[in-house]
TORVO-80763 format. One record per residue: residue in one letter; x, y, z of N, C-alpha, C in turn. Coordinates in steps of 0.2 Angstrom, whole numbers, plus 2048, in hexadecimal, padded with zeros to 3 digits. Layout:
<pts>
pt rest a; n_px X; n_py Y; n_pz Z; ca_px X; ca_py Y; ca_pz Z; c_px X; c_py Y; c_pz Z;
...
</pts>
This chain:
<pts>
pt rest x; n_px 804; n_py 7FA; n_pz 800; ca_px 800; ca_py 800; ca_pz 800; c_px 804; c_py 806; c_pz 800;
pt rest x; n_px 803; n_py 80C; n_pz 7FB; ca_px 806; ca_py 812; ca_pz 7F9; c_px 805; c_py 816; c_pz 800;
pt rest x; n_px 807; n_py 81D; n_pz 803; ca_px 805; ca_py 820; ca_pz 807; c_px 809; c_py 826; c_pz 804;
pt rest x; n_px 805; n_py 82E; n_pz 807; ca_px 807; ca_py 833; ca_pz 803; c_px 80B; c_py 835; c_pz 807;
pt rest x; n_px 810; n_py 837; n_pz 807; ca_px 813; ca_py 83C; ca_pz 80C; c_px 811; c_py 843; c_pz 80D;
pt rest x; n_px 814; n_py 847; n_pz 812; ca_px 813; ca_py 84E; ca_pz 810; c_px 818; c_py 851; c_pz 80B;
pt rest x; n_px 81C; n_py 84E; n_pz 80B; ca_px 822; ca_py 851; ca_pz 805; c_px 820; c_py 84F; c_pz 7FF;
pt rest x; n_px 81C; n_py 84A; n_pz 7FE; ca_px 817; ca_py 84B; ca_pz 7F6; c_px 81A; c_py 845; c_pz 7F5;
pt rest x; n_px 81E; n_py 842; n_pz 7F9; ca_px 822; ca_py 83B; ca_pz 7F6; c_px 81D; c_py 835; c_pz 7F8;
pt rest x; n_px 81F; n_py 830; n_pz 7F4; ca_px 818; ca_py 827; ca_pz 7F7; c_px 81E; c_py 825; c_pz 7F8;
pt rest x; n_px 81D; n_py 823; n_pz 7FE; ca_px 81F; ca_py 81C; ca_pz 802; c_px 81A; c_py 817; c_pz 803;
pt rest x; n_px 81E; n_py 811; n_pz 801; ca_px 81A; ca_py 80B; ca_pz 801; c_px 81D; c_py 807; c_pz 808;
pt rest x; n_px 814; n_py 805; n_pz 80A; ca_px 814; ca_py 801; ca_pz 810; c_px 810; c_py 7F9; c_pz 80F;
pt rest x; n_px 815; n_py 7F5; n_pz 812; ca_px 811; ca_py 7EE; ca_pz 811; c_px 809; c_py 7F2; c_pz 812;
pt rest x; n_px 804; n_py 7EB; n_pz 810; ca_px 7FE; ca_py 7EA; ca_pz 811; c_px 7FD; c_py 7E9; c_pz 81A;
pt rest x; n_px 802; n_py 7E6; n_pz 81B; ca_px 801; ca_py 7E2; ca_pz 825; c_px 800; c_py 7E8; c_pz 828;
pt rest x; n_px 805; n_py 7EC; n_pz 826; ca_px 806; ca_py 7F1; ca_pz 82B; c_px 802; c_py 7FA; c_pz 82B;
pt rest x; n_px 7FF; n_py 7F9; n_pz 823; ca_px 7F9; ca_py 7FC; ca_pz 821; c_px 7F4; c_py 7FA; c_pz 825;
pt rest x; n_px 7F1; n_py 7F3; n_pz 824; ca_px 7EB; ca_py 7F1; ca_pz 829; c_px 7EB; c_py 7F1; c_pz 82E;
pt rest x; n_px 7F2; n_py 7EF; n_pz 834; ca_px 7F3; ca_py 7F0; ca_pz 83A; c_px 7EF; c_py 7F5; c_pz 83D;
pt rest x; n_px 7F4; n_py 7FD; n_pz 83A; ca_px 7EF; ca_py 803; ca_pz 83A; c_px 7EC; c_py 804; c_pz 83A;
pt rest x; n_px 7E7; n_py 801; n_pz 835; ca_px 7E0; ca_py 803; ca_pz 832; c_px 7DC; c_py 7FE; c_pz 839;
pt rest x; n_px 7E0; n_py 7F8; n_pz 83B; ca_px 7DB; ca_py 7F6; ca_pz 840; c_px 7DD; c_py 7F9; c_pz 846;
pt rest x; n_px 7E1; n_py 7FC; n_pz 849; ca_px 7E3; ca_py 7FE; ca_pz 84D; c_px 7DE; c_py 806; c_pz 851;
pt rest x; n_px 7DC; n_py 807; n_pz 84A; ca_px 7D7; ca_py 80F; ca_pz 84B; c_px 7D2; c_py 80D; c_pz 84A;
pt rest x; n_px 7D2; n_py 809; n_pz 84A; ca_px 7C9; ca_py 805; ca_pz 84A; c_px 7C6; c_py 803; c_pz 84F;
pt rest x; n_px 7CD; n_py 800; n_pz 852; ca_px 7CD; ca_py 7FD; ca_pz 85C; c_px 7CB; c_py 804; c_pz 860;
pt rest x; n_px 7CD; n_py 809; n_pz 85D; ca_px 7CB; ca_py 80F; ca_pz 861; c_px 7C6; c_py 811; c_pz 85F;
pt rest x; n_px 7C3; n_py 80E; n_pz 85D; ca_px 7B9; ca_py 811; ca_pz 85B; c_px 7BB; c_py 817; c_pz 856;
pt rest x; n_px 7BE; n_py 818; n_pz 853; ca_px 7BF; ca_py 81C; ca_pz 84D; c_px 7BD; c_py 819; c_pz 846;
pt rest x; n_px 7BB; n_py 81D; n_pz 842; ca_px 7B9; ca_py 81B; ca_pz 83C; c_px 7C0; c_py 81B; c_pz 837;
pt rest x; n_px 7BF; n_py 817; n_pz 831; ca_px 7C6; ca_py 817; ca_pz 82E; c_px 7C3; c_py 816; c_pz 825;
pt rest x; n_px 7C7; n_py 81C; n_pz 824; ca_px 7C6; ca_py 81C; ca_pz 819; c_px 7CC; c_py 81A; c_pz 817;
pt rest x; n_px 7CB; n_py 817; n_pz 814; ca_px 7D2; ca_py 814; ca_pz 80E; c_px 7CE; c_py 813; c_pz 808;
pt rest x; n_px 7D5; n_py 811; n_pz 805; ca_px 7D5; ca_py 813; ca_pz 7FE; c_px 7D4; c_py 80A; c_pz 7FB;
pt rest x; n_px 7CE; n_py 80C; n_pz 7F6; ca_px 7CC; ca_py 801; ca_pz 7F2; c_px 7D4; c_py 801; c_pz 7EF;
pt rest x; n_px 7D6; n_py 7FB; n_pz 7EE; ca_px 7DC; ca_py 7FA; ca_pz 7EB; c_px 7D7; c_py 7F3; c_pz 7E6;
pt rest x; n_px 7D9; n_py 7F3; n_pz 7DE; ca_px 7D7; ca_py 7F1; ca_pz 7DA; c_px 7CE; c_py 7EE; c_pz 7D8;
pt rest x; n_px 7CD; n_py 7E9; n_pz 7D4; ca_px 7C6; ca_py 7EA; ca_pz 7D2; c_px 7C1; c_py 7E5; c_pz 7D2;
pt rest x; n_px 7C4; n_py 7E4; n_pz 7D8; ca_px 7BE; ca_py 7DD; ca_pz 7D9; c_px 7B7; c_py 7DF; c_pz 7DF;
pt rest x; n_px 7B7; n_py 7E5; n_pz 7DE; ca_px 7B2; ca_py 7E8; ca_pz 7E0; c_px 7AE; c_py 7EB; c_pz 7DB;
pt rest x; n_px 7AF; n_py 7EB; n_pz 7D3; ca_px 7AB; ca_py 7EE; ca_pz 7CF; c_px 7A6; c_py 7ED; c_pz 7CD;
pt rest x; n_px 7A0; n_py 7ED; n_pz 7CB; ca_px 7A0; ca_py 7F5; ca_pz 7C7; c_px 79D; c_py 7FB; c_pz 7CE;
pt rest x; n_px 79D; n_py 7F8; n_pz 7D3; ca_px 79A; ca_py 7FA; ca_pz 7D7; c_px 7A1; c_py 801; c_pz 7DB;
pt rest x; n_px 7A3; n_py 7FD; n_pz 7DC; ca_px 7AB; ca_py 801; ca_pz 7E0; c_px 7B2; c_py 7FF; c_pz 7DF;
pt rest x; n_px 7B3; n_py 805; n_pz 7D9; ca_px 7BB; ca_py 805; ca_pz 7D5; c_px 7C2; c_py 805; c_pz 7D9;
pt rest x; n_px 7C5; n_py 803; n_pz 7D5; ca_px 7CA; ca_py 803; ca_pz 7D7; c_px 7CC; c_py 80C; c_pz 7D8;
pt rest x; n_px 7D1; n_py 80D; n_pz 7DF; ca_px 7D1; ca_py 813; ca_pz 7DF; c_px 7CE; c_py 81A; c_pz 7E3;
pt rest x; n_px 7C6; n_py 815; n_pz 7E4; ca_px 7C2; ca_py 818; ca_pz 7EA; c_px 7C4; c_py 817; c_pz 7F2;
pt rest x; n_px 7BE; n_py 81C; n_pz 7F2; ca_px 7BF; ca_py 81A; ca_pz 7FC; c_px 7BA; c_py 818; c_pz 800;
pt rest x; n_px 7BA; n_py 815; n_pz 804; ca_px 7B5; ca_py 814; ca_pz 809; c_px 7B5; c_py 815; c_pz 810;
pt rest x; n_px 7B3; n_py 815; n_pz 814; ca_px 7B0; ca_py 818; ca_pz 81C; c_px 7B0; c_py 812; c_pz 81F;
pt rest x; n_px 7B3; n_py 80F; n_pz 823; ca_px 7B3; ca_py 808; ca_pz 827; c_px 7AF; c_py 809; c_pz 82F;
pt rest x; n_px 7AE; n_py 805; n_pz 830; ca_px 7AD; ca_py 806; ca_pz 83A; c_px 7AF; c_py 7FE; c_pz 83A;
pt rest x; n_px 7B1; n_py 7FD; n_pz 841; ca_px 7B5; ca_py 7F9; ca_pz 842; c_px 7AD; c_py 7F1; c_pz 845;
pt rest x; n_px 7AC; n_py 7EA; n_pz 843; ca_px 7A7; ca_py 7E8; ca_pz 844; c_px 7A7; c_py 7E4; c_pz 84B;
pt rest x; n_px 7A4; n_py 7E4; n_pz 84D; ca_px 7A6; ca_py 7E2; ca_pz 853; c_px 7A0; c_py 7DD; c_pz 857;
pt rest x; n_px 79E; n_py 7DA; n_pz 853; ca_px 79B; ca_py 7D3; ca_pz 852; c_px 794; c_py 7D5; c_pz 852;
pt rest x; n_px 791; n_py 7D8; n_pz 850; ca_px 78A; ca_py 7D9; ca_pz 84E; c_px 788; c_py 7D5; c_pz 847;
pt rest x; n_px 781; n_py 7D6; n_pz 849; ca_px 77F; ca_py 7D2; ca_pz 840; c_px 780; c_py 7D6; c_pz 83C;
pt rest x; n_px 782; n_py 7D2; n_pz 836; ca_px 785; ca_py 7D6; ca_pz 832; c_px 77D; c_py 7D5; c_pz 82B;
pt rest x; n_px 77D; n_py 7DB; n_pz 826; ca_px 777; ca_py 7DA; ca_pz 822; c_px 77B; c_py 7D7; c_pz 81B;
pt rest x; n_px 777; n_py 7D3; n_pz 819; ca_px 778; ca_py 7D0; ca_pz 813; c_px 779; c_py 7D6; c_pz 80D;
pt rest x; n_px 77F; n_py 7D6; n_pz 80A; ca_px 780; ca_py 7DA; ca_pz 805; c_px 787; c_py 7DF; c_pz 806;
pt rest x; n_px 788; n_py 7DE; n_pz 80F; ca_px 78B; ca_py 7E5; ca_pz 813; c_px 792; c_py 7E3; c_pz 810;
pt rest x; n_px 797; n_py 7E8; n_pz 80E; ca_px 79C; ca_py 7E9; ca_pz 80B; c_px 7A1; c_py 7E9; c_pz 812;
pt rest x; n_px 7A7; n_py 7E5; n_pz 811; ca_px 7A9; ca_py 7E4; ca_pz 816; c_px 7B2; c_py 7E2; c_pz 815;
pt rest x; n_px 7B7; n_py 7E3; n_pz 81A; ca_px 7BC; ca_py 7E3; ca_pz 81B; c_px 7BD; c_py 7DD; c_pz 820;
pt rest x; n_px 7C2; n_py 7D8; n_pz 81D; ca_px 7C4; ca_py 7D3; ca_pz 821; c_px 7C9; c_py 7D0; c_pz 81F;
pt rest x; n_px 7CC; n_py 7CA; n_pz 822; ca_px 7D2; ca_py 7C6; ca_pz 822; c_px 7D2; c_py 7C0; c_pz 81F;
pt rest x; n_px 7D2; n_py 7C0; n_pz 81A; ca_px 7D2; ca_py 7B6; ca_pz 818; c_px 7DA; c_py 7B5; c_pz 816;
pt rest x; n_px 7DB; n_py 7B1; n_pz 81B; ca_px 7E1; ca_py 7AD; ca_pz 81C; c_px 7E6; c_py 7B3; c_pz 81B;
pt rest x; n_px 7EB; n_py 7B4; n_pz 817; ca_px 7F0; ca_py 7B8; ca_pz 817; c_px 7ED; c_py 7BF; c_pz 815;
pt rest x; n_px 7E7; n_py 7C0; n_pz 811; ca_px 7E7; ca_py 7C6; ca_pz 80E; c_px 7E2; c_py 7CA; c_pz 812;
pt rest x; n_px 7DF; n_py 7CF; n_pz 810; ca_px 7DB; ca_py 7D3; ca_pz 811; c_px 7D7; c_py 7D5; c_pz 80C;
pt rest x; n_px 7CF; n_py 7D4; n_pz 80C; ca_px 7CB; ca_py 7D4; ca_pz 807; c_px 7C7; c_py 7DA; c_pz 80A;
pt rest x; n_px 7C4; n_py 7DC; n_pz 803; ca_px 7BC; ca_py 7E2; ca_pz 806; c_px 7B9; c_py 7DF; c_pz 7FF;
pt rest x; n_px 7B4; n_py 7DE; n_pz 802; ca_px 7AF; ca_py 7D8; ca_pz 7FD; c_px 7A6; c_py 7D9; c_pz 800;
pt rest x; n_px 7A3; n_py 7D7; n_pz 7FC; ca_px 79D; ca_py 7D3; ca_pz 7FE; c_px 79A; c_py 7CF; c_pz 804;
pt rest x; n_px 796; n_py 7D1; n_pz 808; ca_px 793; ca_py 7CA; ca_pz 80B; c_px 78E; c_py 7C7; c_pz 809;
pt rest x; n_px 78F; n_py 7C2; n_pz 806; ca_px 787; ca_py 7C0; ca_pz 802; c_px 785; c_py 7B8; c_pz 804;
pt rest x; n_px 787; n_py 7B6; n_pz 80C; ca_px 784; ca_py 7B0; ca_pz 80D; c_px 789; c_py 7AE; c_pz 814;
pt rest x; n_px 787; n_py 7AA; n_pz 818; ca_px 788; ca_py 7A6; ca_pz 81C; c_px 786; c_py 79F; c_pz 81C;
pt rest x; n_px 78C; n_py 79B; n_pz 81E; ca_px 78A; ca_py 794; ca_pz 81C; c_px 790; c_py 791; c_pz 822;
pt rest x; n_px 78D; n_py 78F; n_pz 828; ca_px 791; ca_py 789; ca_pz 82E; c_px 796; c_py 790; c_pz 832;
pt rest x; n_px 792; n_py 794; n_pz 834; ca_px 796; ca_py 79A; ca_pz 838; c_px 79C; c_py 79E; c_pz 834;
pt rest x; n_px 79C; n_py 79D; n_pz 82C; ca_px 7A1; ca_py 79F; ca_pz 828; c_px 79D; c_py 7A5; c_pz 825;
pt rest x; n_px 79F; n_py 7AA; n_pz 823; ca_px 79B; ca_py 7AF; ca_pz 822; c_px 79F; c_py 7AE; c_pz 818;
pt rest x; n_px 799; n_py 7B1; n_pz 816; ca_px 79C; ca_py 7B0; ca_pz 80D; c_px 79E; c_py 7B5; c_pz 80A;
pt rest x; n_px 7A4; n_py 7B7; n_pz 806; ca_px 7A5; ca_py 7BE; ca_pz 802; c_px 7A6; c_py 7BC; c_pz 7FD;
pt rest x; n_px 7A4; n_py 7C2; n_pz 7F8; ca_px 7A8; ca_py 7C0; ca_pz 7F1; c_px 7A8; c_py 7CA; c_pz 7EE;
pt rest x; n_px 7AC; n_py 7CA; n_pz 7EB; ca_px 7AB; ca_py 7D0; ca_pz 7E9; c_px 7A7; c_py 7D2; c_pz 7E3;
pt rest x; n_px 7A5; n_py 7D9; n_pz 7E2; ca_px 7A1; ca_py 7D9; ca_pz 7DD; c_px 7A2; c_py 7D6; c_pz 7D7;
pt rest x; n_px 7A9; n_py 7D6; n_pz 7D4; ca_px 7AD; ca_py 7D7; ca_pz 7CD; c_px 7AE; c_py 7D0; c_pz 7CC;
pt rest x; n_px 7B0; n_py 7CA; n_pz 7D1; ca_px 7B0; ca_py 7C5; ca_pz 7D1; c_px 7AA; c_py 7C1; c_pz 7CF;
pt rest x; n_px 7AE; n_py 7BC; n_pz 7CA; ca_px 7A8; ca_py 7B8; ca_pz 7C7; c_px 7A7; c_py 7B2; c_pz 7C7;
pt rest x; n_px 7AF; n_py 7AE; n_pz 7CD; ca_px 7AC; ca_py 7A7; ca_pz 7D0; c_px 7AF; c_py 7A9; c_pz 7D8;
pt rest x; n_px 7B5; n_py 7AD; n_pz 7D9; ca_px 7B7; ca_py 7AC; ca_pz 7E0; c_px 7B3; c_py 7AD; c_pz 7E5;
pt rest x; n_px 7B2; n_py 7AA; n_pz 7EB; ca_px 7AF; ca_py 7AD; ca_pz 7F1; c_px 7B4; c_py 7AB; c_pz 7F8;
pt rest x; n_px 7B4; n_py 7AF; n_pz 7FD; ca_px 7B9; ca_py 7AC; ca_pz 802; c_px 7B5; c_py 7AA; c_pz 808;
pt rest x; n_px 7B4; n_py 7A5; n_pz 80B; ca_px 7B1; ca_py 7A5; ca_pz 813; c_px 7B6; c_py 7A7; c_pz 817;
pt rest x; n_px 7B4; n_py 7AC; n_pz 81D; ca_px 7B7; ca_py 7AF; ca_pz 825; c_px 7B0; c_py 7AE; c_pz 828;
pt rest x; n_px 7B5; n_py 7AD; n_pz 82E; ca_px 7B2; ca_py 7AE; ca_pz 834; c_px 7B1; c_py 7B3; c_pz 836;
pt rest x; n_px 7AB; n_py 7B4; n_pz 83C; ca_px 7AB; ca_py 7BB; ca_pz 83D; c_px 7B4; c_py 7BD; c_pz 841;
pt rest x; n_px 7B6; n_py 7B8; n_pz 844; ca_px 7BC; ca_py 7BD; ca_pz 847; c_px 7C0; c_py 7C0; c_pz 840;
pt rest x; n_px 7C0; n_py 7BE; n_pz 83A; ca_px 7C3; ca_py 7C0; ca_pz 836; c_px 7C1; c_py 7C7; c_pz 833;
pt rest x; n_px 7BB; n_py 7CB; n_pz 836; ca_px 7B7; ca_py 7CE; ca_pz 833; c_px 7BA; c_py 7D5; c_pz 837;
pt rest x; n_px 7BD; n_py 7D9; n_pz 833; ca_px 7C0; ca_py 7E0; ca_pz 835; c_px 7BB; c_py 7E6; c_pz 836;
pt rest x; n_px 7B7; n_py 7E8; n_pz 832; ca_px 7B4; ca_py 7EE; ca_pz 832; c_px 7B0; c_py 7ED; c_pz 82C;
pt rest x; n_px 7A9; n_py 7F0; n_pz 82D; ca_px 7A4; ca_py 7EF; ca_pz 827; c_px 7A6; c_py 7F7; c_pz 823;
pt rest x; n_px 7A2; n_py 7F9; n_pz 81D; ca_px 7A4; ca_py 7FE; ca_pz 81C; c_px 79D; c_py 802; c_pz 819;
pt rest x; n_px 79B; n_py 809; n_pz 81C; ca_px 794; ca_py 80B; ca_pz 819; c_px 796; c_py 812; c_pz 816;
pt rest x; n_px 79C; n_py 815; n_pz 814; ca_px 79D; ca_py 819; ca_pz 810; c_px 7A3; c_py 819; c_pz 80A;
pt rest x; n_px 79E; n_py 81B; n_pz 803; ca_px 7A3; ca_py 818; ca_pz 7FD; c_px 7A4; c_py 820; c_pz 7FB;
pt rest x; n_px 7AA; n_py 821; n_pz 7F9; ca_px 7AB; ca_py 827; ca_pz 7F6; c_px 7AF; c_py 825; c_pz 7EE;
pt rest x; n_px 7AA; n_py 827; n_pz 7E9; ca_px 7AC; ca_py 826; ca_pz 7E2; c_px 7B4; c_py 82C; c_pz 7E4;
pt rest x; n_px 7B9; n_py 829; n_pz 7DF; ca_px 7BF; ca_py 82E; ca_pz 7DD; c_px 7BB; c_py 833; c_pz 7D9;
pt rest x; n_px 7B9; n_py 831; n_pz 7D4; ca_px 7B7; ca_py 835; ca_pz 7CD; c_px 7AE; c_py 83A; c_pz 7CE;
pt rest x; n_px 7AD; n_py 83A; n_pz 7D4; ca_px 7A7; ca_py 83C; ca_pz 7D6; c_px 7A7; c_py 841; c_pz 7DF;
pt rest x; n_px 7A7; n_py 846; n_pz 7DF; ca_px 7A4; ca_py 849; ca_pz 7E3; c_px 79F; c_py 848; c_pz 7E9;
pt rest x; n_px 79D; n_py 842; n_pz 7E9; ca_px 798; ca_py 842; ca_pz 7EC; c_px 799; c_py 83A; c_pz 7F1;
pt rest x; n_px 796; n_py 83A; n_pz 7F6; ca_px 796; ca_py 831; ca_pz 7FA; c_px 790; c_py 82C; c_pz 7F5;
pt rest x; n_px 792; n_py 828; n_pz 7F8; ca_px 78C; ca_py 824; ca_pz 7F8; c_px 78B; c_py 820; c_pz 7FF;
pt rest x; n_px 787; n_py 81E; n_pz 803; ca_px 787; ca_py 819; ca_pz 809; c_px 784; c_py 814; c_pz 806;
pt rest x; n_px 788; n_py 811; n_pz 807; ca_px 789; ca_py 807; ca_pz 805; c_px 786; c_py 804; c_pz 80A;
pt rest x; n_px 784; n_py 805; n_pz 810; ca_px 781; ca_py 7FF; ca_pz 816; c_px 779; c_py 802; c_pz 815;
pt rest x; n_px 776; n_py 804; n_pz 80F; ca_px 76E; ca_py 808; ca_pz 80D; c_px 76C; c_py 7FE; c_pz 80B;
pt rest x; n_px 765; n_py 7FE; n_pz 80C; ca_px 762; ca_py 7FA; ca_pz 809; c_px 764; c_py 7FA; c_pz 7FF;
pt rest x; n_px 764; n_py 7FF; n_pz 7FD; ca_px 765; ca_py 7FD; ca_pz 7F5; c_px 768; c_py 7FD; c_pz 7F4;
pt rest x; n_px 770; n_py 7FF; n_pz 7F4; ca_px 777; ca_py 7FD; ca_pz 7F5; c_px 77A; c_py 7F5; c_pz 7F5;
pt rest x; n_px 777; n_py 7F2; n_pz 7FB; ca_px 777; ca_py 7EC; ca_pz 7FD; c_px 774; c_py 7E7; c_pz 7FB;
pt rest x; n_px 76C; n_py 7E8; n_pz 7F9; ca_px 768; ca_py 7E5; ca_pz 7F0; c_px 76D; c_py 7E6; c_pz 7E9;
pt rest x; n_px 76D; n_py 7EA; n_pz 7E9; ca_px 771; ca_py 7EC; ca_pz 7E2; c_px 777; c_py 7E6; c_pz 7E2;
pt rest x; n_px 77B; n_py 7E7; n_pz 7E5; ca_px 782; ca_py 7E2; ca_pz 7E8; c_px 77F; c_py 7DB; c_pz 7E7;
pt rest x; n_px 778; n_py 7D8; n_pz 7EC; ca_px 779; ca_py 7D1; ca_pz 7EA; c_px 775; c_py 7CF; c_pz 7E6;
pt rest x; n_px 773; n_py 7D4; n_pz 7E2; ca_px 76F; ca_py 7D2; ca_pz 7DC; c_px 775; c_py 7D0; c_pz 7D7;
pt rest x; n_px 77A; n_py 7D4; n_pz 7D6; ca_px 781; ca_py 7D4; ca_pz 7D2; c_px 783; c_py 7CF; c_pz 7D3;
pt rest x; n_px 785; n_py 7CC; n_pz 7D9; ca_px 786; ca_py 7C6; ca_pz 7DC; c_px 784; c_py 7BE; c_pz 7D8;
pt rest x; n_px 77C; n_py 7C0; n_pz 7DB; ca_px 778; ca_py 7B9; ca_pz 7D9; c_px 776; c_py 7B9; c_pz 7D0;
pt rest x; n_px 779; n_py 7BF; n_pz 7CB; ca_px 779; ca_py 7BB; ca_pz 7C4; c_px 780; c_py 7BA; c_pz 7C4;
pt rest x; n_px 784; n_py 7B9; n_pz 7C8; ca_px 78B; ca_py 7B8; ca_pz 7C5; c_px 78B; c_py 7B5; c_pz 7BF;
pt rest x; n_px 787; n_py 7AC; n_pz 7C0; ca_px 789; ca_py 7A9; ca_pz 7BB; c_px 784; c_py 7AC; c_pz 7B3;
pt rest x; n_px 780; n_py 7B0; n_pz 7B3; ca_px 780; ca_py 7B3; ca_pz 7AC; c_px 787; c_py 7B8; c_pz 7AB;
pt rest x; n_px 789; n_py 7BA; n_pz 7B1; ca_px 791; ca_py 7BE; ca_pz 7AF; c_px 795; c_py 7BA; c_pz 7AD;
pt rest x; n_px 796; n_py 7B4; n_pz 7AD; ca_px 79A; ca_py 7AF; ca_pz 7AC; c_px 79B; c_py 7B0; c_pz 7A3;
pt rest x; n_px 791; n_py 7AD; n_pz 7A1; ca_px 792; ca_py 7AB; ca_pz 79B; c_px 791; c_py 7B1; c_pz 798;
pt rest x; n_px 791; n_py 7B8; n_pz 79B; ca_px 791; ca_py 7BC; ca_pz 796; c_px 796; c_py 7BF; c_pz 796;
pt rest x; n_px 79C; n_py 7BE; n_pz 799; ca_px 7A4; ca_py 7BE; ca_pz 798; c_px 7A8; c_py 7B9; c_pz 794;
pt rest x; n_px 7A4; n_py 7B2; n_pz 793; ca_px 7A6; ca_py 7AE; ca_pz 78E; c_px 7A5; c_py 7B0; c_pz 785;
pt rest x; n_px 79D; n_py 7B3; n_pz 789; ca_px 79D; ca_py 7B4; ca_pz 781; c_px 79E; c_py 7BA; c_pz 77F;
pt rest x; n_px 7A2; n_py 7BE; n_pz 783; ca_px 7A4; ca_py 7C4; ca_pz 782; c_px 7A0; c_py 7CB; c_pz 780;
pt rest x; n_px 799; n_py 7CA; n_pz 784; ca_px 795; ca_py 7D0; ca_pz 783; c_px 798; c_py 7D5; c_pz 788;
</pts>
């Protein structure tokens, strides 16, 4: 992960020690915006946006809610579109077969504010039609399949 300096210079910080942070001010009941990095959140949320995190702290989470977590080595912000044996399900918007299962201990911070780069304005992602919109996207995946095979 890039960071800006004041001197107008980017230093690059592993990812560990970017999330650390990012969890570290979340344990203190602060909110936290970062920057999406790539596009498996699309077409909903590009690469290069931002979002508003609050840190979860085991409440029930709503089916659709946009979220921050740990699967295994990495860190994901993806979809919640399902729970199946105390594993909660993600997949990201842009994704056309992947999904990860965590645990809730694995679940960092849900996220209800998206701030387009190319746009002036928020949108709040934790709304009821944000979070339809997202698993409607979801559950045609497999006509997204074969409408990328046949290259519409």
């Amino acid at each position: 992960m890039s960071e800006n300096t004041s001197e107008g210079r980017t230093r690059v910080i592993s990812n560990e020690d970017y999330f650390a942070e990012v969890q570290r001010i979340l344990r203190e009941g602060k909110e936290v915006r970062i920057r999406v990095k790539g596009g498996s959140m699309r077409p909903f949320i590009q690469d290069g946006d931002s979002i508003l995190l609050r840190a979860y702290k085991g409440e029930s989470l709503a089916l659709g809610s946009n979220i921050l977590a740990k699967d295994k080595d990495k860190f994901v912000f993806h979809r919640f579109v399902g729970k199946k044996n105390d594993q909660y399900i993600l997949a990201g918007d842009g994704n056309l077969i992947l999904r990860e299962y965590v645990g809730a201990t694995d679940i960092i911070a849900i996220a209800y504010t998206h701030y387009p780069k190319d746009k002036n304005k928020l949108v709040a992602i934790d709304r009821l039609w944000p979070r339809l919109r997202g698993l409607g996207w979801y559950h045609i995946r497999l006509f997204r399949r074969i409408a990328a095979k046949l290259k519409f």
